[in-house]
C-alpha positions as CSV (number, residue, x, y, z in Angstrom):
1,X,0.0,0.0,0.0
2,X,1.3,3.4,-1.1
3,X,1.2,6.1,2.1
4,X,1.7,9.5,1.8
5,X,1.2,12.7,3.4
6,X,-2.0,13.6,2.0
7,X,-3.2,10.4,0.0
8,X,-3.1,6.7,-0.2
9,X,-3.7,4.0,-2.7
10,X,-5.2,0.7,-1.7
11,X,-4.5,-2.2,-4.5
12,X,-8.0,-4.0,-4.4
13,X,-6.1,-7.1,-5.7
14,X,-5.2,-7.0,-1.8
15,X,-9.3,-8.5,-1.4
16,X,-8.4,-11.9,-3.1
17,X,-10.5,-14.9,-1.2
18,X,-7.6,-17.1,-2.1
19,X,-3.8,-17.3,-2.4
20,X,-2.6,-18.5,-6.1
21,X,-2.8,-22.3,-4.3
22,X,-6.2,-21.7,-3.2
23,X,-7.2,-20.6,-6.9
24,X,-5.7,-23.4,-8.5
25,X,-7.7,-25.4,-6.2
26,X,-10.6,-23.7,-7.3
27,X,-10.2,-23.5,-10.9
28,X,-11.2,-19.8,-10.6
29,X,-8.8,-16.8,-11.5
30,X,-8.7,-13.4,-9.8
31,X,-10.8,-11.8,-12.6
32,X,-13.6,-14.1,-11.3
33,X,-16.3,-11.8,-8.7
34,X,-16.0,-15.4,-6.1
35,X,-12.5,-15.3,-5.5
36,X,-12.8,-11.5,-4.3
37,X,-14.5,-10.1,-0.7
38,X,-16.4,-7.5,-2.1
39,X,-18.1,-7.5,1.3
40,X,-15.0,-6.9,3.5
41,X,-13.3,-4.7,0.8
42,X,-17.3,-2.3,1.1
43,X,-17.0,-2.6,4.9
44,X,-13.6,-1.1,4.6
45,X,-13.6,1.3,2.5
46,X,-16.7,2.9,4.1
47,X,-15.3,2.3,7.7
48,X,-12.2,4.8,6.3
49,X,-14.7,7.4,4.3
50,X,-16.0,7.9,8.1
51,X,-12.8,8.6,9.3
52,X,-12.1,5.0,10.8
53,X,-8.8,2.6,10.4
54,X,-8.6,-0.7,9.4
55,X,-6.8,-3.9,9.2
56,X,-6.6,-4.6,5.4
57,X,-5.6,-7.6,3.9
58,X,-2.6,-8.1,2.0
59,X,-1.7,-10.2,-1.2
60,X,1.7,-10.7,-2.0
61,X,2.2,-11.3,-5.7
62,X,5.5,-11.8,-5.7
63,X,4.9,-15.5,-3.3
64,X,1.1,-16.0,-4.1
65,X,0.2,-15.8,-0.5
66,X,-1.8,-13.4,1.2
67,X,0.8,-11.6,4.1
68,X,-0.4,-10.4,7.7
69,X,-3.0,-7.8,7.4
70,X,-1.5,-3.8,7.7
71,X,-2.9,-1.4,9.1
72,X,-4.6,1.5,7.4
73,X,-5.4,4.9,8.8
74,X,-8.1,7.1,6.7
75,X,-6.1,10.3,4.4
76,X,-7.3,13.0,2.6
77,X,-7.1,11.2,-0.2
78,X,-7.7,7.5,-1.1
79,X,-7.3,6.0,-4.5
80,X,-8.7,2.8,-4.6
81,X,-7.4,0.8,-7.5
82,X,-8.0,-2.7,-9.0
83,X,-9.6,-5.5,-10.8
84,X,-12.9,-4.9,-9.7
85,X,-13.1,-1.2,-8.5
86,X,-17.0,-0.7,-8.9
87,X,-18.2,-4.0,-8.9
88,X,-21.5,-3.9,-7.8
C-alpha cells in the first residue's frame, strides 16, 4: 500500500479470497467476482470514508500468498485501485 502525506492508494487485488494455491484449487482466476471479498473490501472502504482505520488484507504477488493484514489509517485522499473497483 502506497502512504503519503495527504493520500493513499489501496490495490484491491489485496481483497483476493484465495492465495494463487487456493485458486488453483478452485479452478477460478482473480478476474472471477467469487474469489474476491467484495463484502469486507465495502465494509472497509466505508469504515475509512467515516474517518475509521482498518486492518486490510494483503496479497503478496511476488509469493502468491496473502501476508499479515496492515494497518490502514483514513487520508485526505484515497485512491482505490483494481480489478474490480466498482463491482457492484
Amino acid at each position: 500500500t502506497a502512504i503519503g502525506d495527504m493520500m493513499t492508494v489501496i490495490c484491491l487485488d489485496d481483497y483476493h479470497t484465495n492465495d494463487r494455491a487456493g485458486r488453483k484449487a478452485t479452478g477460478l482466476t482473480a478476474l472471477d467476482a467469487r474469489e474476491n471479498d467484495f463484502d469486507l473490501m465495502g465494509v472497509q472502504m466505508e469504515a475509512l470514508k467515516t474517518g475509521k482505520a482498518v486492518y486490510k488484507p494483503i496479497y503478496n504477488h511476488d509469493t502468491g500468498n496473502k501476508d499479515t493484514p496492515e494497518l490502514i489509517e483514513p487520508n485526505k485522499i484515497m485512491v482505490f485501485e483494481g480489478l474490480h473497483p466498482i463491482y457492484d
